[in-house]
N, C-alpha and C positions, 0 to 999 in steps of 0.2 A: 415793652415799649416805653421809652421815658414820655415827661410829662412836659410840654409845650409851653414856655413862659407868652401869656396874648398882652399887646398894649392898651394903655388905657381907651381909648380909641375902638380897637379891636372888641373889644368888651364889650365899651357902649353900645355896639352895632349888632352885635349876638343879643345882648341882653333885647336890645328894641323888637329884634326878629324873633327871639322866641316868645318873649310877652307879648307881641302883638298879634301873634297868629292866631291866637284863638277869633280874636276881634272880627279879626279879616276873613277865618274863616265861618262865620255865621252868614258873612253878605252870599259868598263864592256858591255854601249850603243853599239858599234863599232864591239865590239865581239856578239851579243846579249845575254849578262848576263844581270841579275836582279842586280838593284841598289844597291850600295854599304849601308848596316844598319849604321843606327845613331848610335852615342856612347849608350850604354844602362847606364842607371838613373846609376850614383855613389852612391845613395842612398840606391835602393833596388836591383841592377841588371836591372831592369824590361826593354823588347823591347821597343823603344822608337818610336812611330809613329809620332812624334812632340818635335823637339825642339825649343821655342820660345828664343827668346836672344835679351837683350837690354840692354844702358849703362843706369848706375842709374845716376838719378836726380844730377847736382852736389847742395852741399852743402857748404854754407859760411862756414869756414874757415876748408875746410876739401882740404887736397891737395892730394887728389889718386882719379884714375879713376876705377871706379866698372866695370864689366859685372853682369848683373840680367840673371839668365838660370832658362826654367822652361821644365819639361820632361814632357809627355801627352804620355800616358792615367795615368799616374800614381799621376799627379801633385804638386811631389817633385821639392822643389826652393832650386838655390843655389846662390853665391855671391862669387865672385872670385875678387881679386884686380888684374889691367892689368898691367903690363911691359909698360910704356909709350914709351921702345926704342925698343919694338917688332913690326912686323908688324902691319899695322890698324886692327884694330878691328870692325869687320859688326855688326850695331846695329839689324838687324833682327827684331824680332817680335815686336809689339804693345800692348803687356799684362802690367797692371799694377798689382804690389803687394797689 
C-alpha cells in the first residue's frame, strides 16, 4: 500500500487529536466515560483501533522533518511534513514502511 501525502492542515488536526487525547481522556476516566476514539483513517473514514506514528528516517540533503502515520485495521499510511516551530512531536510506534 503506498504512503498518502496529508496537507499542512490535515497535520495540524491529527497532530491536535492525537496529543490531546490523553488530556481528554483523564476527564472521560474521572467521569467513567469510554475513551476518547482515535481520529478515524483520513483515508477511508474507517474506526481506527491503532494508530502507529514515527518520524521518517532523515535524509542527506533533505531539510524537513516527516511524521510516517499508519491507521490499523485498515493499514492506510500517511506522510505529513512537521512545523519544526510547533510543539514536539511524539515519535510513537515502531512500524517500518
Amino acid at each position: 500500500m503506498s504512503v498518502q501525502e496529508l496537507t499542512a492542515e490535515q497535520m495540524a488536526e491529527l497532530r491536535w487529536q492525537l496529543n490531546s487525547r490523553p488530556v481528554r481522556a483523564l476527564g472521560t476516566i474521572a467521569r467513567g466515560e469510554p475513551l476518547p476514539p482515535l481520529p478515524r483513517c483520513p483515508g477511508c473514514g474507517a474506526v481506527a483501533e491503532r494508530v502507529d506514528e514515527r518520524l521518517e528516517d532523515p535524509q542527506f540533503g533533505v531539510y524537513e522533518t516527516a511524521l510516517l502515520a499508519r491507521w490499523l485495521p485498515c493499514g492506510h499510511r500517511f506522510r505529513g511534513i512537521v512545523d519544526p516551530f510547533a510543539e514536539s512531536v511524539r515519535p510513537g510506534g515502531r512500524w517500518r514502511p
